[in-house]
N, CA, C, O and CB atoms as a CASP TS submission, in Angstrom:
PFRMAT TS
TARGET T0000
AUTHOR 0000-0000-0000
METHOD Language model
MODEL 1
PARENT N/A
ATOM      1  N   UNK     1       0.843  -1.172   0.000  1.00  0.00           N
ATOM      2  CA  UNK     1       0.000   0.000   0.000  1.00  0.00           C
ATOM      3  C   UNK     1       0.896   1.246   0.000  1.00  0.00           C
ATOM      4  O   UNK     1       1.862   1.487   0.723  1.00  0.00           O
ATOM      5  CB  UNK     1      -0.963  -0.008   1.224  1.00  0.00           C
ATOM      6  N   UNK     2       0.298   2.051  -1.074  1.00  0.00           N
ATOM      7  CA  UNK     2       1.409   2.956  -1.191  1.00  0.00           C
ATOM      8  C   UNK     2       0.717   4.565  -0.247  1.00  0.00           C
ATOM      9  O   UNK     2      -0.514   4.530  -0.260  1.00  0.00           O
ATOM     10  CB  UNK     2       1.808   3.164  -3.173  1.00  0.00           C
ATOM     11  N   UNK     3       1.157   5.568   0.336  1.00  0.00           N
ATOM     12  CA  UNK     3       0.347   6.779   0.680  1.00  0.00           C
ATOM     13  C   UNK     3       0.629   8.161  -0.069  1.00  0.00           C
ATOM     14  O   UNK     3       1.546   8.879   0.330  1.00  0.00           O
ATOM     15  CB  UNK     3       0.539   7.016   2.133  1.00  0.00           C
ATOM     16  N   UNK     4       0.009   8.448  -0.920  1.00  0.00           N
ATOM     17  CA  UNK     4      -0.286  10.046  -2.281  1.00  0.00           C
ATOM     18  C   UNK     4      -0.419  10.801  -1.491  1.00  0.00           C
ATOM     19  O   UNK     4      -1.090  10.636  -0.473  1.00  0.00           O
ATOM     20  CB  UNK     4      -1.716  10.305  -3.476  1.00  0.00           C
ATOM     21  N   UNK     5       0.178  11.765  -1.787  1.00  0.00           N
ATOM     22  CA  UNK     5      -0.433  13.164  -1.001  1.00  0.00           C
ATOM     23  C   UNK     5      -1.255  14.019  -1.848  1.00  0.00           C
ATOM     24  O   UNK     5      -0.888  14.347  -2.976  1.00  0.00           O
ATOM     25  CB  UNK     5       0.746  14.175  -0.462  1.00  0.00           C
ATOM     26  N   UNK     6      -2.353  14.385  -1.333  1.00  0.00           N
ATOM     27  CA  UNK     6      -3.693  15.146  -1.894  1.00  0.00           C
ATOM     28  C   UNK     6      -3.354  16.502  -1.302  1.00  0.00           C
ATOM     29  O   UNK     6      -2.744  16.837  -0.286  1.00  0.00           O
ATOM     30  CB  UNK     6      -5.343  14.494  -1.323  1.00  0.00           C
ATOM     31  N   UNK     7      -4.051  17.275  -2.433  1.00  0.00           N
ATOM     32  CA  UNK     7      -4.187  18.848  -1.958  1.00  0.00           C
ATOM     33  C   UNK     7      -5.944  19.060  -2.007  1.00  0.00           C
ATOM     34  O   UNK     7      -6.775  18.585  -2.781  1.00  0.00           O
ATOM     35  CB  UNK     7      -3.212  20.116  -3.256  1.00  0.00           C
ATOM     36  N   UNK     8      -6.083  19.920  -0.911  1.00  0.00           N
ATOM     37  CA  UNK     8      -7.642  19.912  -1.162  1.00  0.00           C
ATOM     38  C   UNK     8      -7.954  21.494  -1.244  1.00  0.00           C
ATOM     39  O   UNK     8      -7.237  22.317  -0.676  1.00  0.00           O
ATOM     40  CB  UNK     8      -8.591  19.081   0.180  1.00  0.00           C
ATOM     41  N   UNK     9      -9.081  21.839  -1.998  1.00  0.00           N
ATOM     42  CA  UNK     9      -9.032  23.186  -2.004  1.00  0.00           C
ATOM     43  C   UNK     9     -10.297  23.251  -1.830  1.00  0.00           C
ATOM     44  O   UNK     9     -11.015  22.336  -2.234  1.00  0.00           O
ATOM     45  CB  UNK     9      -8.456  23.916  -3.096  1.00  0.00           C
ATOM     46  N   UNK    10     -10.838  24.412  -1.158  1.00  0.00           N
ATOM     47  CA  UNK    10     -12.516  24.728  -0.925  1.00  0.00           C
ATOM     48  C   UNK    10     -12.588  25.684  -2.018  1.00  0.00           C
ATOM     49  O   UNK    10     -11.694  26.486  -2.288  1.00  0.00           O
ATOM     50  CB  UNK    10     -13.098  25.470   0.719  1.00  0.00           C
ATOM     51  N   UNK    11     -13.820  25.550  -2.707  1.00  0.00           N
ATOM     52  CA  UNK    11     -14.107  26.409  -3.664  1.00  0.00           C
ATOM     53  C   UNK    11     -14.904  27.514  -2.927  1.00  0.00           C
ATOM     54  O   UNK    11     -15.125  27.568  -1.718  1.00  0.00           O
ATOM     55  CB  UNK    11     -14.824  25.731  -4.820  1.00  0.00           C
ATOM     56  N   UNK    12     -15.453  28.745  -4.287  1.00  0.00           N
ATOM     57  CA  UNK    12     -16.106  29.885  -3.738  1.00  0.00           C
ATOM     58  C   UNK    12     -17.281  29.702  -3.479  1.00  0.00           C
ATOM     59  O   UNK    12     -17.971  30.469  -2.807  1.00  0.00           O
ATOM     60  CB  UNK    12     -16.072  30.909  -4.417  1.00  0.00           C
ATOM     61  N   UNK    13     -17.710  28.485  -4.068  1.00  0.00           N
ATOM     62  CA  UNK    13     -19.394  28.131  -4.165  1.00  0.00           C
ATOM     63  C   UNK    13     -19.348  26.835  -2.684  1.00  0.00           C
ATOM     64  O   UNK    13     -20.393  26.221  -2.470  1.00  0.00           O
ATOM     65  CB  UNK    13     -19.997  27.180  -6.304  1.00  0.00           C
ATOM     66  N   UNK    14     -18.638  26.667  -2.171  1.00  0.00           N
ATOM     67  CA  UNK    14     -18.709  25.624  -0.976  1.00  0.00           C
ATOM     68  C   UNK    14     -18.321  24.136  -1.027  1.00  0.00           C
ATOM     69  O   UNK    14     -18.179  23.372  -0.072  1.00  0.00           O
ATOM     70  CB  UNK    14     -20.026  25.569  -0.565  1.00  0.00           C
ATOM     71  N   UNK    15     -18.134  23.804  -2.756  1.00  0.00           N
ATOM     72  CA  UNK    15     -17.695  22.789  -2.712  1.00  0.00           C
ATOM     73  C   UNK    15     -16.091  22.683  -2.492  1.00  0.00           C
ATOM     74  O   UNK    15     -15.365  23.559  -2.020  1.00  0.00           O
ATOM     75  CB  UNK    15     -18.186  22.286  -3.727  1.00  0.00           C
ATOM     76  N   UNK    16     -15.670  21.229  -3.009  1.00  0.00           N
ATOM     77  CA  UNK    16     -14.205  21.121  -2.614  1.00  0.00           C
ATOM     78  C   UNK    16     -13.498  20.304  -3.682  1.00  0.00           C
ATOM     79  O   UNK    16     -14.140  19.326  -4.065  1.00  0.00           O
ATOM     80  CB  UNK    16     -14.011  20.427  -1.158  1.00  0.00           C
ATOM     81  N   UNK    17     -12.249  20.508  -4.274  1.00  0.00           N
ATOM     82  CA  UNK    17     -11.652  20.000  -5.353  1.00  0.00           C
ATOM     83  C   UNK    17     -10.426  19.199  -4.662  1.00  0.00           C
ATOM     84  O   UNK    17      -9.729  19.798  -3.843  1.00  0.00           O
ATOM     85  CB  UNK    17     -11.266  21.156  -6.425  1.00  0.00           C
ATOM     86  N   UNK    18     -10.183  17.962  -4.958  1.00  0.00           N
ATOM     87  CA  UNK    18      -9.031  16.899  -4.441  1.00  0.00           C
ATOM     88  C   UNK    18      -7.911  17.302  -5.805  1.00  0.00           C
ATOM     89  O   UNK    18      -8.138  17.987  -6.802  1.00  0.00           O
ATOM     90  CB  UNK    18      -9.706  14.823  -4.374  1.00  0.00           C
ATOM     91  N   UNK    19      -6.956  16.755  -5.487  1.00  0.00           N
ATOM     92  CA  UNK    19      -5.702  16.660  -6.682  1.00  0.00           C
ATOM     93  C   UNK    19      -4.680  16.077  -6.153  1.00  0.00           C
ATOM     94  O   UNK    19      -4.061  16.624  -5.239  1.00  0.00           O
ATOM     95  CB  UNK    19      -5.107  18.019  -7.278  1.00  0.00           C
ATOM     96  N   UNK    20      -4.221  14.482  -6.796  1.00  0.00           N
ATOM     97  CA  UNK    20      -2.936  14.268  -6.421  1.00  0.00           C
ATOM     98  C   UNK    20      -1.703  14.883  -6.623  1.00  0.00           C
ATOM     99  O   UNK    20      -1.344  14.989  -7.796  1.00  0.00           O
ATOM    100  CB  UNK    20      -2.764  13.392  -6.714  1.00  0.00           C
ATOM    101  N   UNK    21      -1.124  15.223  -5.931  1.00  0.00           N
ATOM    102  CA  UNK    21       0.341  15.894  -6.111  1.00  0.00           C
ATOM    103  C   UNK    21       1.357  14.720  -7.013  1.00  0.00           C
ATOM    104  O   UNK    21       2.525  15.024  -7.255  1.00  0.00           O
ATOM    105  CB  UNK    21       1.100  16.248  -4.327  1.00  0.00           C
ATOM    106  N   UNK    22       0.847  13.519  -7.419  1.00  0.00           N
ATOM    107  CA  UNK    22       2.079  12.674  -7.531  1.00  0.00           C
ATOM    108  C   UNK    22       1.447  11.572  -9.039  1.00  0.00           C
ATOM    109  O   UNK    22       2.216  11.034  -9.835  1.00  0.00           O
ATOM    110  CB  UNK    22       2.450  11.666  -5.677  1.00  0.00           C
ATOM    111  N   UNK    23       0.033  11.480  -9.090  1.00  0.00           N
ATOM    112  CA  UNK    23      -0.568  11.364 -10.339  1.00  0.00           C
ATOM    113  C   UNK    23      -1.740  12.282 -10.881  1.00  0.00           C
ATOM    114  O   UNK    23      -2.362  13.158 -10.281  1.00  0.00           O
ATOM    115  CB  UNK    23      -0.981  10.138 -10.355  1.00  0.00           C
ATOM    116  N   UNK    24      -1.885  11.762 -12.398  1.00  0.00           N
ATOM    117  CA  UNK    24      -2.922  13.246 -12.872  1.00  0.00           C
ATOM    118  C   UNK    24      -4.166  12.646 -12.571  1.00  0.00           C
ATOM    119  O   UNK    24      -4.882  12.261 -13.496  1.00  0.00           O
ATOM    120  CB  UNK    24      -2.934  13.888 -14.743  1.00  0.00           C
ATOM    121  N   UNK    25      -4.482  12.529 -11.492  1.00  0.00           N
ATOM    122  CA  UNK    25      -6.049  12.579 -10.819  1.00  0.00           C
ATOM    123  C   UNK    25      -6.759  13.669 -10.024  1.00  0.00           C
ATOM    124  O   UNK    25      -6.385  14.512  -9.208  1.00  0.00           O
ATOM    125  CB  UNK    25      -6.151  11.570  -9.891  1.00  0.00           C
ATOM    126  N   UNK    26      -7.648  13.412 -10.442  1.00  0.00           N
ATOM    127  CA  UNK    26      -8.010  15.027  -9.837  1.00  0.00           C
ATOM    128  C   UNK    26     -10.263  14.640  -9.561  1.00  0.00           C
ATOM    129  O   UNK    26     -11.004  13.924 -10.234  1.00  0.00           O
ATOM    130  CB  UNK    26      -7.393  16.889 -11.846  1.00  0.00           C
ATOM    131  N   UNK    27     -10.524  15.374  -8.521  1.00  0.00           N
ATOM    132  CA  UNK    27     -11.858  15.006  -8.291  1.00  0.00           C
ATOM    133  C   UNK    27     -12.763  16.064  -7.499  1.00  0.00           C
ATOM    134  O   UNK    27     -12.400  17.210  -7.235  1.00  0.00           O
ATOM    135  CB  UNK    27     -11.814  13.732  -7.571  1.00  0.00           C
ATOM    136  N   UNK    28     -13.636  15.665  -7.262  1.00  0.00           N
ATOM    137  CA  UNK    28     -14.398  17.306  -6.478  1.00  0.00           C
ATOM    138  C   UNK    28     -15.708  16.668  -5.975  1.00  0.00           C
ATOM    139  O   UNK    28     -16.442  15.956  -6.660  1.00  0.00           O
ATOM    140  CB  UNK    28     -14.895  18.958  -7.841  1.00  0.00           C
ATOM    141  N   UNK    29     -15.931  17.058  -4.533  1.00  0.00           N
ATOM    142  CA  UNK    29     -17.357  16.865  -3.904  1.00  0.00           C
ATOM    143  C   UNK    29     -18.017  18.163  -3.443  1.00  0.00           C
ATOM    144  O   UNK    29     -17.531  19.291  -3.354  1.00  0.00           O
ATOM    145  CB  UNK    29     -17.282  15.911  -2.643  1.00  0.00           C
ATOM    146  N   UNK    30     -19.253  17.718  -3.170  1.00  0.00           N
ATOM    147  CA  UNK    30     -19.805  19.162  -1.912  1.00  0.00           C
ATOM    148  C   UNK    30     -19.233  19.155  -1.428  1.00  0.00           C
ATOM    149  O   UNK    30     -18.760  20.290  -1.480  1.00  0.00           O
ATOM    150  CB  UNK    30     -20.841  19.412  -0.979  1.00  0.00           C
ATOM    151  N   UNK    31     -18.469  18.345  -0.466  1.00  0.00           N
ATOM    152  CA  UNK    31     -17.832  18.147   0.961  1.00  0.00           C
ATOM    153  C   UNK    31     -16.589  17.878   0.931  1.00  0.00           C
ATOM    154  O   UNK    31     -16.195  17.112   0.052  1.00  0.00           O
ATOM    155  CB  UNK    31     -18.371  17.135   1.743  1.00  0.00           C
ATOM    156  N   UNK    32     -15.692  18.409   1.838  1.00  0.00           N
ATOM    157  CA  UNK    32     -14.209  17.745   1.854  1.00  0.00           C
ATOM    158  C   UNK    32     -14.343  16.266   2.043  1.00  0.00           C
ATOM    159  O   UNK    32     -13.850  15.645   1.101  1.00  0.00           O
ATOM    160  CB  UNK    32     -13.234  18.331   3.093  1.00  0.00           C
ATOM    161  N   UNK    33     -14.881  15.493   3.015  1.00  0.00           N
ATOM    162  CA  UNK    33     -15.366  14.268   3.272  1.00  0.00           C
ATOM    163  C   UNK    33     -15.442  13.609   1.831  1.00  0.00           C
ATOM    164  O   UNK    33     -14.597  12.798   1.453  1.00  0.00           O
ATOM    165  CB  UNK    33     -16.728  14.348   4.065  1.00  0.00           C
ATOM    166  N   UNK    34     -16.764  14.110   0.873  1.00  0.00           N
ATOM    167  CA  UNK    34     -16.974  13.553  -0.190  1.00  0.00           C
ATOM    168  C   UNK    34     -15.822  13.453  -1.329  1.00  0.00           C
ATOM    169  O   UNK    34     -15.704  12.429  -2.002  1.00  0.00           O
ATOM    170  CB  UNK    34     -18.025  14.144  -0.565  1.00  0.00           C
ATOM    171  N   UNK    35     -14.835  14.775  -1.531  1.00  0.00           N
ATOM    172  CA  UNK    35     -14.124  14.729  -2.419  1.00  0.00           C
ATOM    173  C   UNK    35     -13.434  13.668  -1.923  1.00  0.00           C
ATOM    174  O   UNK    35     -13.419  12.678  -2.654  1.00  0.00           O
ATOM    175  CB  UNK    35     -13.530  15.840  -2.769  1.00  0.00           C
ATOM    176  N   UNK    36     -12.482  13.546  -0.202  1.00  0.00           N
ATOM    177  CA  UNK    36     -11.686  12.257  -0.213  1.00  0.00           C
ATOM    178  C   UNK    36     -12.188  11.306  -0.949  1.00  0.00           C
ATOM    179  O   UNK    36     -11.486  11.179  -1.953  1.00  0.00           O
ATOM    180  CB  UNK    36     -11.509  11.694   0.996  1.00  0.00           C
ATOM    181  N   UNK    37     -13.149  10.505  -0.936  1.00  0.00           N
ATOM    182  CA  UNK    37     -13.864   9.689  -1.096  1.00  0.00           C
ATOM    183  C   UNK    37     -13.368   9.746  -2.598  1.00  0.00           C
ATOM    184  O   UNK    37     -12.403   9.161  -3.090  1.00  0.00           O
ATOM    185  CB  UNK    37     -15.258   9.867  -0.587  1.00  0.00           C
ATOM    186  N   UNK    38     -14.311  10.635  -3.228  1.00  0.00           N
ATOM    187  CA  UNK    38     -13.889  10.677  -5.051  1.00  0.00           C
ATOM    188  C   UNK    38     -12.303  10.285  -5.463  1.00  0.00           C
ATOM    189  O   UNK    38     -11.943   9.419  -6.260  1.00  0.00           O
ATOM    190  CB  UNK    38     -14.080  12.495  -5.729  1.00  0.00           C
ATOM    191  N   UNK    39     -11.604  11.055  -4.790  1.00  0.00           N
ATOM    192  CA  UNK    39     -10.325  11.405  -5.050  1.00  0.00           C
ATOM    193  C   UNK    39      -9.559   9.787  -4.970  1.00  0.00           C
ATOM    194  O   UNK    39      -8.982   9.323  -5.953  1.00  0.00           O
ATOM    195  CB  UNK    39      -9.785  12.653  -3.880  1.00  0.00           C
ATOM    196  N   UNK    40      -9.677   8.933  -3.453  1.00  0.00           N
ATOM    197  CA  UNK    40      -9.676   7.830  -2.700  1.00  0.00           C
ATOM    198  C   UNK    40      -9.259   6.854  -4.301  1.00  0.00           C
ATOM    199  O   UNK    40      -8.260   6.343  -4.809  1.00  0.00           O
ATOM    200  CB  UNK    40     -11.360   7.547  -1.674  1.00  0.00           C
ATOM    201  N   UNK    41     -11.266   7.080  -4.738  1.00  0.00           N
ATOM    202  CA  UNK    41     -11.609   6.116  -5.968  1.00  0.00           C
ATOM    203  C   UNK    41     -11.056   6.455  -6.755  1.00  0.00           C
ATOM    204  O   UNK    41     -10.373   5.473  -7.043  1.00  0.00           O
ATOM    205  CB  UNK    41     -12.787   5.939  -6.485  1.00  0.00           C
ATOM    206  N   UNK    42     -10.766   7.343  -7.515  1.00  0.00           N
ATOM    207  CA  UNK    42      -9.633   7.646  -8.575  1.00  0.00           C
ATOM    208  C   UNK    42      -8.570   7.174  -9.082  1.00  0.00           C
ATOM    209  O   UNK    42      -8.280   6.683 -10.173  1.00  0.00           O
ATOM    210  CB  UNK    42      -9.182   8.396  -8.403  1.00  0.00           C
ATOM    211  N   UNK    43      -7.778   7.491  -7.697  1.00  0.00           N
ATOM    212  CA  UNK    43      -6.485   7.064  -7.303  1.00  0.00           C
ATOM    213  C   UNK    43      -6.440   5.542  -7.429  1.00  0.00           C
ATOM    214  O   UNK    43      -5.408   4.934  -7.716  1.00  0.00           O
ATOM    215  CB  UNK    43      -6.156   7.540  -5.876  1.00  0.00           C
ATOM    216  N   UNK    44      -7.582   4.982  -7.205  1.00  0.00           N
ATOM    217  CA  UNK    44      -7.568   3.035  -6.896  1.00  0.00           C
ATOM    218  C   UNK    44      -7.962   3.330  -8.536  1.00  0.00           C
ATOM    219  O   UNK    44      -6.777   3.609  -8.720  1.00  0.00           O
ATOM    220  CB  UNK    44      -9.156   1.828  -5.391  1.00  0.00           C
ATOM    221  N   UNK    45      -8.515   3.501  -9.776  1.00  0.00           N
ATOM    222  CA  UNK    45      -8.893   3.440 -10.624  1.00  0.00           C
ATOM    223  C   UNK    45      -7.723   3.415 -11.641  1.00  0.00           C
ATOM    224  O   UNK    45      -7.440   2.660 -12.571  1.00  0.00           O
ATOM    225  CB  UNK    45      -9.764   4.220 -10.602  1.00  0.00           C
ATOM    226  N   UNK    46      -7.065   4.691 -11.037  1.00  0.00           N
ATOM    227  CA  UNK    46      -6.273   4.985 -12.101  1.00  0.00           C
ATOM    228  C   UNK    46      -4.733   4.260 -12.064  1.00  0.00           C
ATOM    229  O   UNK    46      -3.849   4.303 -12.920  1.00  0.00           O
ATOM    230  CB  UNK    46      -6.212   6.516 -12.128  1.00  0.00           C
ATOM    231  N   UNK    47      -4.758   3.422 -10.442  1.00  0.00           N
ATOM    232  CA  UNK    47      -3.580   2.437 -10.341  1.00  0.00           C
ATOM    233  C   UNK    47      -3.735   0.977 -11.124  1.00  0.00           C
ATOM    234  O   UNK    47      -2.924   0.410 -11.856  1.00  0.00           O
ATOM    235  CB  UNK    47      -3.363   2.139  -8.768  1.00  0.00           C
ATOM    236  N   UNK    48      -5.020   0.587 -10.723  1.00  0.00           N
ATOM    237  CA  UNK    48      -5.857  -0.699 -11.385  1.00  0.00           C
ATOM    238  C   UNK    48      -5.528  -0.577 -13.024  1.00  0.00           C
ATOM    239  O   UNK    48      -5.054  -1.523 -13.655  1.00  0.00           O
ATOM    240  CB  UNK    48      -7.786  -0.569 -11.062  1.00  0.00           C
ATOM    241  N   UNK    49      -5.835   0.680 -13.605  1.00  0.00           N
ATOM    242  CA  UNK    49      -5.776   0.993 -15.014  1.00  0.00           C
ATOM    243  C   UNK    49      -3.810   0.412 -15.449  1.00  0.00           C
ATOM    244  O   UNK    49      -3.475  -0.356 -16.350  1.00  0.00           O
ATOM    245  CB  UNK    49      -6.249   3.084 -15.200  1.00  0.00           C
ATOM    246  N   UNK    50      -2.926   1.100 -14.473  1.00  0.00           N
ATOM    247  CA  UNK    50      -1.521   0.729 -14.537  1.00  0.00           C
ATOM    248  C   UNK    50      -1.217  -0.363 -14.924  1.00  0.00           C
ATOM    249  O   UNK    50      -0.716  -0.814 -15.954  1.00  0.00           O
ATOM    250  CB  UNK    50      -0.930   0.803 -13.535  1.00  0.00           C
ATOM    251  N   UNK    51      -1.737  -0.951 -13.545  1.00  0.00           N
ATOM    252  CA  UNK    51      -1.415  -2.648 -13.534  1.00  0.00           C
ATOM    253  C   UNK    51      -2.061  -3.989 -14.607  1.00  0.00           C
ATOM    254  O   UNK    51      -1.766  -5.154 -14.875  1.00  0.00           O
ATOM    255  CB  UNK    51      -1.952  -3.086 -12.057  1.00  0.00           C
ATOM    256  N   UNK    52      -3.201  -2.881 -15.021  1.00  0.00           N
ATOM    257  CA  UNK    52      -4.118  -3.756 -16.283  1.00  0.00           C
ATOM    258  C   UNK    52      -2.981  -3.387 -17.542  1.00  0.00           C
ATOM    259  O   UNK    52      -2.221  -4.336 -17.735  1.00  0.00           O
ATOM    260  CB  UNK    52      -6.168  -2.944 -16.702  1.00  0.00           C
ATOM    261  N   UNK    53      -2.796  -2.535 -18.175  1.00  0.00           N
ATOM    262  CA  UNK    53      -1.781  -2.696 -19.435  1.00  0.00           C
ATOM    263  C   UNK    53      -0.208  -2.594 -18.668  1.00  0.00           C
ATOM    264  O   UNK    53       0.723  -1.912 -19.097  1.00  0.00           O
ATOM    265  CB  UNK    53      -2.059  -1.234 -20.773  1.00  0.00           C
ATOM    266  N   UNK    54      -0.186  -3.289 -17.666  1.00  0.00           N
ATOM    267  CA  UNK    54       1.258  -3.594 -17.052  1.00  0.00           C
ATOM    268  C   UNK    54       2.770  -2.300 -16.706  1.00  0.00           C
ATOM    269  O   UNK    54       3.968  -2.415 -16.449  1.00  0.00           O
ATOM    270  CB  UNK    54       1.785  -4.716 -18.249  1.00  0.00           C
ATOM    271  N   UNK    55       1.819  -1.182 -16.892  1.00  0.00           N
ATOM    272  CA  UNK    55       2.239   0.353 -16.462  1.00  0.00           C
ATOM    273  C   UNK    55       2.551  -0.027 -14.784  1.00  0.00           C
ATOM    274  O   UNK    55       1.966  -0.899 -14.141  1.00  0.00           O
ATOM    275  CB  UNK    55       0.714   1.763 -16.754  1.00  0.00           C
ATOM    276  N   UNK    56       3.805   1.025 -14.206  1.00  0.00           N
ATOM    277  CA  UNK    56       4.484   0.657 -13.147  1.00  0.00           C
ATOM    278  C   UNK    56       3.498   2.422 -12.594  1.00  0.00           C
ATOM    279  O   UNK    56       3.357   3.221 -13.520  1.00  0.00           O
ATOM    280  CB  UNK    56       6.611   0.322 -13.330  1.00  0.00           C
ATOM    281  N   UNK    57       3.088   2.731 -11.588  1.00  0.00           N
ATOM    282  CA  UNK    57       3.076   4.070 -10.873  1.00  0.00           C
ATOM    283  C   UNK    57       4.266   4.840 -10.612  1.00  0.00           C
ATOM    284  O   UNK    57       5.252   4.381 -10.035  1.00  0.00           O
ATOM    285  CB  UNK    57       2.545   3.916  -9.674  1.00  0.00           C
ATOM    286  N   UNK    58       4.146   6.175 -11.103  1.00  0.00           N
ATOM    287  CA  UNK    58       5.576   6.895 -10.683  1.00  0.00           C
ATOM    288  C   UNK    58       5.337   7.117  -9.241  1.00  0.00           C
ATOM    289  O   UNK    58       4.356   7.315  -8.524  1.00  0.00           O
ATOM    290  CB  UNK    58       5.966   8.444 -11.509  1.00  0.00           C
ATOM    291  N   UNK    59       7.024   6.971  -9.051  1.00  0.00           N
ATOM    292  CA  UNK    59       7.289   7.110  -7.536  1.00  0.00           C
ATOM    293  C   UNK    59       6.411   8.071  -7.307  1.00  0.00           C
ATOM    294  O   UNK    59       5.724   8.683  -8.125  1.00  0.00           O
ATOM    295  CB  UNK    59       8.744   7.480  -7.017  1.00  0.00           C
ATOM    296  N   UNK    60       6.485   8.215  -5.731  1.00  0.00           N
ATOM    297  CA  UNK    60       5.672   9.159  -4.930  1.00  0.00           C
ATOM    298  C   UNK    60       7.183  10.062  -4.807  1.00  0.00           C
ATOM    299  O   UNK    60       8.316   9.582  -4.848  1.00  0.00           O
ATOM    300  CB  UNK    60       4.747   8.444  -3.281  1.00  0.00           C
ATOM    301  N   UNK    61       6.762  11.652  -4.631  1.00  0.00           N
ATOM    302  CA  UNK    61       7.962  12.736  -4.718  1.00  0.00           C
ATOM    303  C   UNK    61       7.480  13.708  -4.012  1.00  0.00           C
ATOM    304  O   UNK    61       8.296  14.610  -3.820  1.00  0.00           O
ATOM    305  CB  UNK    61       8.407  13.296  -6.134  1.00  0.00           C
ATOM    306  N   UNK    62       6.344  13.875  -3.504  1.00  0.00           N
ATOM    307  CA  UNK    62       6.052  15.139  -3.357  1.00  0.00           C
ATOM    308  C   UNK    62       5.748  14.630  -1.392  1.00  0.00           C
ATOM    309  O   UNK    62       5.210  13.618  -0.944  1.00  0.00           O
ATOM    310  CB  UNK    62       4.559  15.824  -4.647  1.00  0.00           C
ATOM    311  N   UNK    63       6.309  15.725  -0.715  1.00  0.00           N
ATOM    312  CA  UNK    63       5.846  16.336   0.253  1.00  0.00           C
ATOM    313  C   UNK    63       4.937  17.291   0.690  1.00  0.00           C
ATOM    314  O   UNK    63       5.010  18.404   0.169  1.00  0.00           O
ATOM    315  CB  UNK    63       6.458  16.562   0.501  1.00  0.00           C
ATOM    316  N   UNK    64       4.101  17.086   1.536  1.00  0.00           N
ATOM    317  CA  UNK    64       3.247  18.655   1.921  1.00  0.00           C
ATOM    318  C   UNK    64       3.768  19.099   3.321  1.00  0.00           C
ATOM    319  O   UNK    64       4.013  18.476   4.354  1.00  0.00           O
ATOM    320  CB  UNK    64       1.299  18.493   2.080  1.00  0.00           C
ATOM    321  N   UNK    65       3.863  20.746   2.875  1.00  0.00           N
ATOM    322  CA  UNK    65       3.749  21.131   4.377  1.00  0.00           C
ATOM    323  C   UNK    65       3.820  22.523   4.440  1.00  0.00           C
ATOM    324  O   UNK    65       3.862  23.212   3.420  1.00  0.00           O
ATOM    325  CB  UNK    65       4.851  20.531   5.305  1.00  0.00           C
ATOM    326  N   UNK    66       3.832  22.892   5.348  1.00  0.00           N
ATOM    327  CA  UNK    66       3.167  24.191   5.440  1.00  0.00           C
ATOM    328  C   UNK    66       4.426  25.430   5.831  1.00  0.00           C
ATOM    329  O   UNK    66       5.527  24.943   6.084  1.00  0.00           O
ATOM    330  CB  UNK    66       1.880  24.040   6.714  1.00  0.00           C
ATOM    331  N   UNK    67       4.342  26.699   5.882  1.00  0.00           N
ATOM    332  CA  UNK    67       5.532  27.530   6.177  1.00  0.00           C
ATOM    333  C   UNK    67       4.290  29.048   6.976  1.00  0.00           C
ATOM    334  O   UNK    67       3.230  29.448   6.495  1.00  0.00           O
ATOM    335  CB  UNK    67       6.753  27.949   4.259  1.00  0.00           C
ATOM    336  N   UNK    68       4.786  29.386   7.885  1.00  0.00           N
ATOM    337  CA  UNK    68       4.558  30.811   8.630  1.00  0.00           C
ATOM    338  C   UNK    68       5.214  31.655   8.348  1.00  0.00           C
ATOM    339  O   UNK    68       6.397  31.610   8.688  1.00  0.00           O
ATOM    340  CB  UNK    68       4.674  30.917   9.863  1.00  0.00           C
ATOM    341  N   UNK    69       4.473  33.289   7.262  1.00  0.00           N
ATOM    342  CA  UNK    69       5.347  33.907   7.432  1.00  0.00           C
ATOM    343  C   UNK    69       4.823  35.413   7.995  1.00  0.00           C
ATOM    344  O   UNK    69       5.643  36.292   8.260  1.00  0.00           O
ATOM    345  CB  UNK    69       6.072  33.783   6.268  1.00  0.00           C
TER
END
């Protein structure tokens, strides 16, 4: 089991947009809750898709974190 790091963004209208930092998946719910969820399935979709025409996942590279200034 591998762990992606997601960016989540709240939109202006209240919903919320997911995006992996590490593949091109990308998803959106009403809810932060819901986008995990979307985002979650994606991510399992778009690895399944890999391993079906025998495609390897690029490494994971990305860190999150935050800075105070």
């Amino acid at each position: 089991m591998t762990t992606y790091s997601v960016i989540y963004e709240a939109a202006a209208d209240g919903g919320w947009s997911a995006r992996s930092a590490d593949l091109p998946v990308y998803a959106v719910g009403d809810t932060r809750e819901e986008a995990e969820r979307e985002i979650r399935d994606a991510i399992a979709l778009y690895l399944d898709e890999l391993a079906r025409t025998g495609s390897s996942p690029p490494a994971t590279r990305s860190v999150v974190g935050t800075v105070t200034v």
